[in-house]
C-alpha positions, 0 to 999 in steps of 0.5 A: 519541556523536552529534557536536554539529553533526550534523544532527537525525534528522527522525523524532526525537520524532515520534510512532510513529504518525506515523512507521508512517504515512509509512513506509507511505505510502513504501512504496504510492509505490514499490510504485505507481512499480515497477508501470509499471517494465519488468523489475520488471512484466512483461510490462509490454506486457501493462499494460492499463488496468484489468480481468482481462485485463491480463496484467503481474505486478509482481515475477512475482507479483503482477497489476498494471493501470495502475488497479491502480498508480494505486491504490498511489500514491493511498495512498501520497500518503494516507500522507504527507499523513495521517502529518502528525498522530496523529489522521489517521495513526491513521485512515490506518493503521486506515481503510487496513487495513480498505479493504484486509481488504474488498478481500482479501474482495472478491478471495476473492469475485470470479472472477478471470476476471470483468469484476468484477475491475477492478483485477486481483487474484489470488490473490497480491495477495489474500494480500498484501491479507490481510497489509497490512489486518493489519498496518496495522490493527496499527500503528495500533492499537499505535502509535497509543496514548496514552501 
């Protein structure tokens, strides 16, 4: 049993949609923030700007630009900004996935030593893009649900 002059849990009667939606937005802002931390992107002096010749991976995996940075952390602010009603949660968490299922095709596309790949994407990055288009298309589908 909670004590009487505990403090509230913010998320208390937020609807979930809402919730998966700044959840998600956090997670964009840290992905995007570790992306320029050494140790976590290396070799972090191979960062370029933007383009397949960056030579950093983010977790020793996933190839990283500074565009490719800049991205996570516009959806990620996206995230917070839209989470503050159901509609724009919804349309963040929908709209999202479905910028990120034509970014995994687009991946597929693109040779990767091409000037085409601008933000860089291999072959990681274009798993990961598959996962989060199908996972935030998910939430916004299940969570955004009348009741």
């Amino acid at each position: 049993m909670a004590h009487s002059r505990a403090r509230a849990n913010p998320a208390d009667g937020k609807p979930p949609v809402r919730r998966a939606a700044g959840v998600v937005g956090v997670v964009f802002l840290i992905v995007g923030v570790l992306g320029f931390v050494p140790g976590v992107t290396d070799p972090i002096g191979d960062l370029r700007l933007a383009g397949h010749h960056s030579g950093a991976t983010l977790l020793g995996a996933f190839q990283v630009s500074v565009l490719h940075n800049l991205v996570h952390l516009a959806f990620g602010v996206a995230g917070l900004v839209m989470a503050r009603t159901v509609t724009r949660a919804r349309t963040y968490l929908v709209g999202g996935g479905a910028i990120y299922l034509v970014l995994w095709l687009y991946g597929l596309a693109v040779d990767a030593d091409s000037g085409a790949n601008v933000l860089p994407l291999n072959a990681a990055d274009n798993w990961l893009h598959l996962g989060l288009g199908v996972i935030m298309i998910a939430l916004g589908a299940l969570t955004g649900r009348r009741r």
